[in-house]
C-alpha positions in Angstrom: 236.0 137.8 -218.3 237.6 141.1 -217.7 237.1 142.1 -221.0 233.1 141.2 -220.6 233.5 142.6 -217.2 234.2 146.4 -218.6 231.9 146.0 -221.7 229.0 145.5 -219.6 230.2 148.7 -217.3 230.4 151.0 -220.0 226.9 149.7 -221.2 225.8 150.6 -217.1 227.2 153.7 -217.3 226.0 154.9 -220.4 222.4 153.9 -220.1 222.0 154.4 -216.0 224.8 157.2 -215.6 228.1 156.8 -213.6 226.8 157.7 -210.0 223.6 155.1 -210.6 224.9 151.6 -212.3 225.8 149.6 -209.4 228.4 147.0 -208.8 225.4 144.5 -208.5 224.0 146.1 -212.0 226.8 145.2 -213.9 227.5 141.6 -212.4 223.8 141.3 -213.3 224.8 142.6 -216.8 227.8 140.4 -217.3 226.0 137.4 -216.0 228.5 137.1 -213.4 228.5 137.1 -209.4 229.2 140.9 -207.7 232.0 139.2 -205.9 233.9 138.3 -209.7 233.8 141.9 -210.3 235.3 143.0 -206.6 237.8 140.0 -207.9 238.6 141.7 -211.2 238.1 145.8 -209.9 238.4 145.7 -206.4 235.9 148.7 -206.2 233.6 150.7 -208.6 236.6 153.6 -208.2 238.8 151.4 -209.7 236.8 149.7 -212.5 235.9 153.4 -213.5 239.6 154.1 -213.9 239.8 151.4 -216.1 236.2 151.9 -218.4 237.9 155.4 -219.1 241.7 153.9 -219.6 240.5 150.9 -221.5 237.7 151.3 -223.7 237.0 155.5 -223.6 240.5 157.1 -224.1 241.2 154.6 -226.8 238.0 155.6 -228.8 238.9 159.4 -228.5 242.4 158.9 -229.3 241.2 157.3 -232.7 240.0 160.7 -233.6 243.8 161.7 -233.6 245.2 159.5 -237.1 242.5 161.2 -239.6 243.4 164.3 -238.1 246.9 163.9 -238.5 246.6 163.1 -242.0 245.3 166.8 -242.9 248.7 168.1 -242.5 247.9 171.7 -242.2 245.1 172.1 -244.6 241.9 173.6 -242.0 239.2 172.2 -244.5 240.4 168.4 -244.4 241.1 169.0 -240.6 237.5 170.0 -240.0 236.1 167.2 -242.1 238.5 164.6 -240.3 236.7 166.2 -237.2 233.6 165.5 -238.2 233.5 162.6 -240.2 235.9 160.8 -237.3 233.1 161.8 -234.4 230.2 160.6 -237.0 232.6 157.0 -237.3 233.6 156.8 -233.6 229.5 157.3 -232.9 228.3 154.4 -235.5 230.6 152.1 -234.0 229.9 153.4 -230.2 226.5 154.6 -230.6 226.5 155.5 -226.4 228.7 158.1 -226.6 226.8 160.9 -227.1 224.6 160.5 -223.9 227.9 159.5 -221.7 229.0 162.5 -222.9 226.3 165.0 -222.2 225.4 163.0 -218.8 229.3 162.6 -217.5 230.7 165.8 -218.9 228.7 168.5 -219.6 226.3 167.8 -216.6 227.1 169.6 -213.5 228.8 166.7 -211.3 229.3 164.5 -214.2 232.0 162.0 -213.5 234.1 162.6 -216.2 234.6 166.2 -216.5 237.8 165.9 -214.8 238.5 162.9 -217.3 237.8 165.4 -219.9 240.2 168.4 -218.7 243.3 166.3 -217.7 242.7 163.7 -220.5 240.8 163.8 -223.5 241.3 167.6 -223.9 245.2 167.0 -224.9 244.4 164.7 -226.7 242.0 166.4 -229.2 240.4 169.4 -228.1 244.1 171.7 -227.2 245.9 169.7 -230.5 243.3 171.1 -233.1 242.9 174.4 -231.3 246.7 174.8 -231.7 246.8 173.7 -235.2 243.7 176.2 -235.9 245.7 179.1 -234.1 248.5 178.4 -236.4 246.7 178.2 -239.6 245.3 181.8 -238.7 248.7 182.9 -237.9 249.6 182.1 -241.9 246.6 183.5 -243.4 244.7 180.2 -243.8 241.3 180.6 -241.2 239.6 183.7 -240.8 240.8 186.5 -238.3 237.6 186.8 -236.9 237.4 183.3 -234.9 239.1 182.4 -232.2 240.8 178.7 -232.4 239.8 178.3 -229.2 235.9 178.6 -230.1 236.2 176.9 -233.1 236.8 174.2 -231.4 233.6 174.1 -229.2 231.9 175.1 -232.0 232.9 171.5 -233.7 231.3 170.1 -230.5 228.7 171.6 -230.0 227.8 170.8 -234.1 228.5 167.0 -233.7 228.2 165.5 -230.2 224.8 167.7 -229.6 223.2 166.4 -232.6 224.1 163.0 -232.2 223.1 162.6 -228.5 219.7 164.9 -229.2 218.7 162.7 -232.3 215.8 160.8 -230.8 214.5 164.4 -230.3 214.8 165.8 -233.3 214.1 162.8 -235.2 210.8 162.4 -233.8 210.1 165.7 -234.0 211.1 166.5 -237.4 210.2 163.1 -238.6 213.7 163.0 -239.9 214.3 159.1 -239.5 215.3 158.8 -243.2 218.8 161.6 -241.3 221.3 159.3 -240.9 225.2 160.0 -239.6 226.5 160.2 -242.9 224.0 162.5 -243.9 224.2 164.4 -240.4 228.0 165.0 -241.2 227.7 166.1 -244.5 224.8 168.7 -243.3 227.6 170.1 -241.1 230.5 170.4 -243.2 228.0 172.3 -245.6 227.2 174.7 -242.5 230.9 175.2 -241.5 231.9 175.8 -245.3 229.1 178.1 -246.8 227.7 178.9 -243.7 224.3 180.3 -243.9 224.9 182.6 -247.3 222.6 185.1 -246.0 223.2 189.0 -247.2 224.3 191.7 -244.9 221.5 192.9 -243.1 223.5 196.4 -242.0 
């Protein structure tokens, strides 16, 4: 039942938003009595703590074996990074928009879950391991490890959680994650290919 209890908060919270899905919603969602999940939680505070302990930080923390197995090779760590996010997202398909509603909203109830958190987890461990690799020659000077590592971001969690916009728009149903992941690792590898303007 507790298990039931946080699958059917993490579905609240993903399609309402953290501030919005109420104790009553996700009894409602569970099939269960508000008072089972006061039994289980004690309060939404608490059952928040344990969505993000339990089922989030365990997702993101997946990301961490394929990126350990690129050693210190920048191309296979880029590609673990992008082929891990496109995985995590076809088996959690709500991540995306808990991610651009709970973090990168202003008042988003996970940001702070994000800094103290997630970031060591991923984010800081790949930008030191970029930082190094340009230290021996391997990565271009001109980034910054740092940036490189909101650039892999920005080109996988904004794509995924935008998709029902640009799908419609481009009529691009026939685009799925695979294919997604393979258009950025093109991007990131040849980049653009365009001749010096100056």
């Amino acid at each position: 039942m507790r298990a039931q209890l946080l699958d059917a908060a993490l579905d609240c919270f993903a399609r309402q938003g953290i501030a919005a899905a109420s104790l009553r919603d996700i009894a409602a969602a569970a099939g269960v009595t508000p008072a089972m999940v006061h039994y289980y939680f004690g309060d939404k505070p608490q059952l928040q703590q344990a969505v993000v302990a339990e089922r989030l930080l365990p997702i993101i923390a997946g990301l961490r074996e394929p990126l350990a197995e690129a050693g210190d090779d920048v191309a296979a760590l880029v590609a673990g990074f992008v082929q891990g996010v496109g995985g995590i997202v076809a088996r959690h398909p709500w991540l995306p928009a808990l991610w651009v509603r709970e973090i990168l909203c202003e008042g988003g109830a996970l940001r702070e879950v994000l800094i103290r958190q997630i970031g060591p987890l991923v984010p800081k461990m790949m930008s030191a391991r970029f930082d190094e690799a340009q230290r021996r020659g391997r990565l271009n000077p001109d980034l910054d490890p740092r940036l490189l590592m909101v650039s892999l971001v920005g080109l996988t969690f904004f794509p995924l959680a935008s998709a029902p916009i640009w799908r419609t728009l481009f009529g691009a149903d026939d685009v799925d994650i695979a294919a997604l992941g393979r258009h950025t690792l093109a991007l990131l590898a040849r980049g653009l290919e365009l001749e010096h303007a100056g």
